[in-house]
C-alpha positions in Angstrom: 97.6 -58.7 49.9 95.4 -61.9 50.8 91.5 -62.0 49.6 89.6 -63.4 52.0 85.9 -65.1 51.1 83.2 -64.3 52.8 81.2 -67.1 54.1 78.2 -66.9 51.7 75.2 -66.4 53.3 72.7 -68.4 52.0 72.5 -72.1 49.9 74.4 -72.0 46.9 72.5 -72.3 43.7 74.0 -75.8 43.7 72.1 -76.6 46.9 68.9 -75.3 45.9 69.2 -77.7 42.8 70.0 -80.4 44.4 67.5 -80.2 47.3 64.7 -79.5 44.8 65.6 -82.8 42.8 66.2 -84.7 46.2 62.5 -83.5 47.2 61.0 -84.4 44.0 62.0 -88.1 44.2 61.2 -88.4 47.9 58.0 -87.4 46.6 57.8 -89.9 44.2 58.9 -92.7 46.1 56.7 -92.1 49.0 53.9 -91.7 46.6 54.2 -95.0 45.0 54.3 -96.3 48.3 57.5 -98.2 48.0 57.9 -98.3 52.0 56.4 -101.4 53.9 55.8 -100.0 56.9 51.9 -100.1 58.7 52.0 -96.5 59.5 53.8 -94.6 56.7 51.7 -96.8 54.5 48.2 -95.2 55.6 49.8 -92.0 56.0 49.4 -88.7 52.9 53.4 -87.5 54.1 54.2 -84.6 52.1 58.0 -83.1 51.9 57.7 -79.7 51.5 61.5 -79.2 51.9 64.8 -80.4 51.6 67.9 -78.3 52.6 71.3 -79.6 51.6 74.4 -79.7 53.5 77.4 -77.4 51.8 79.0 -80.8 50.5 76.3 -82.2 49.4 76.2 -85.0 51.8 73.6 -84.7 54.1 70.2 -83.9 53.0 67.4 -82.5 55.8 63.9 -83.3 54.3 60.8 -81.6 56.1 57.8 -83.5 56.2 54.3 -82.9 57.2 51.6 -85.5 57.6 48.1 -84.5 56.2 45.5 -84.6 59.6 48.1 -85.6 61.9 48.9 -83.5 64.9 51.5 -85.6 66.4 54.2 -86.2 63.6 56.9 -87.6 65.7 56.1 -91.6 64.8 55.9 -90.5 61.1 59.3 -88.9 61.3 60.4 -91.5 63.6 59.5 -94.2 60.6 61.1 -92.6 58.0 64.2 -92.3 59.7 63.7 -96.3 60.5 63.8 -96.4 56.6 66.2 -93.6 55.4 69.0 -96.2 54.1 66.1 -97.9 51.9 65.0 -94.9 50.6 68.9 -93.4 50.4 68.8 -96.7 48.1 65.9 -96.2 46.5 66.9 -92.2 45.4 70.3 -93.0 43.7 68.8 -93.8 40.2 67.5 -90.3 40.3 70.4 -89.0 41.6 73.0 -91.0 39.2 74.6 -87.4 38.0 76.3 -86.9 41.9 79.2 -88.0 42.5 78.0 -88.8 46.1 74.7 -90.2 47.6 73.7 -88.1 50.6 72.7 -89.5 53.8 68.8 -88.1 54.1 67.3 -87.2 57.7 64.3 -86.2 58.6 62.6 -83.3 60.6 59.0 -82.2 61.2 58.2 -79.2 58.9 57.0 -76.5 61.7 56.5 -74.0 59.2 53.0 -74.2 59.1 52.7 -73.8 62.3 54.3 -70.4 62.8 51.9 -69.6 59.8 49.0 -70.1 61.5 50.1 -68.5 64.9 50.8 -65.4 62.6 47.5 -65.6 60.9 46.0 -65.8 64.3 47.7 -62.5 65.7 46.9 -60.6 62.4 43.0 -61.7 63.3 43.5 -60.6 66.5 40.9 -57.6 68.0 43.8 -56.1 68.9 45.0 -55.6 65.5 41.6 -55.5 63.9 41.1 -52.2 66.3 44.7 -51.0 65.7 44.3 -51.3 61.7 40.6 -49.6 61.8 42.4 -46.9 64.0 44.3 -45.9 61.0 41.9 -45.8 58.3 41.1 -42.6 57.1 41.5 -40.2 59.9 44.6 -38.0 59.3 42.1 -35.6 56.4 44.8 -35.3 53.8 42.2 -36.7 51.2 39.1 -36.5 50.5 36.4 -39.6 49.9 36.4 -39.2 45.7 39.9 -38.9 46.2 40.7 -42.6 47.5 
């Protein structure tokens, strides 16, 4: 009889490790402003994620810019400079055996946070959640 493996559904624990230590010196490196370029420079870039590839190769970093609507230049620049900071991320990543390639993406996360916060707001809701209060009787008011 042949086992088959399942495909596992989500990042290995491996993944999550790595992308959390790949985030961390993005972080730093940003922070101490290492990059000489005019706009990244001026601009508070937080990664908020970084999802590795299943070999470890490729690393997707999600970045937001604090008070910037349009993100594309900022993602645009940092993907200008991804070799310098792939560079610039191997003495904190001197225990893998490979350096991965970093790419990056606009976090849109936060986005479909606030859309969600805006529906729950909503009047619609509101009205829908004061519709269900305390009308079915079961209980009385000491009883809540």
């Amino acid at each position: 009889m042949v086992k088959t493996r399942k495909a596992p559904k989500g990042p290995s624990q491996r993944q999550l490790s790595v992308g959390e230590k790949v985030r961390h010196a993005l972080t730093e490196i940003l922070a101490r402003g290492e990059l000489r370029d005019d706009l990244l420079e001026k601009a508070v870039i937080t990664v908020t994620e970084v999802r590795m590839a299943n070999d470890l190769k490729l690393a997707t970093a999600y970045v937001t810019v604090l008070g910037q609507s349009e993100m594309k230049p900022f993602v645009d620049a940092l993907n200008a400079h991804a070799k310098f900071l792939r560079g610039r991320l191997a003495p904190a990543l001197r225990h893998m055996k490979y350096m991965p390639d970093i790419r990056f993406l606009e976090d849109e996360s936060f986005d479909n946070y606030a859309r969600i916060d805006a529906l729950l707001r909503s009047p619609a809701v509101s009205r829908d959640l004061e519709g269900e209060g305390g009308d079915d009787g079961d209980a009385s008011e000491g009883e809540r």
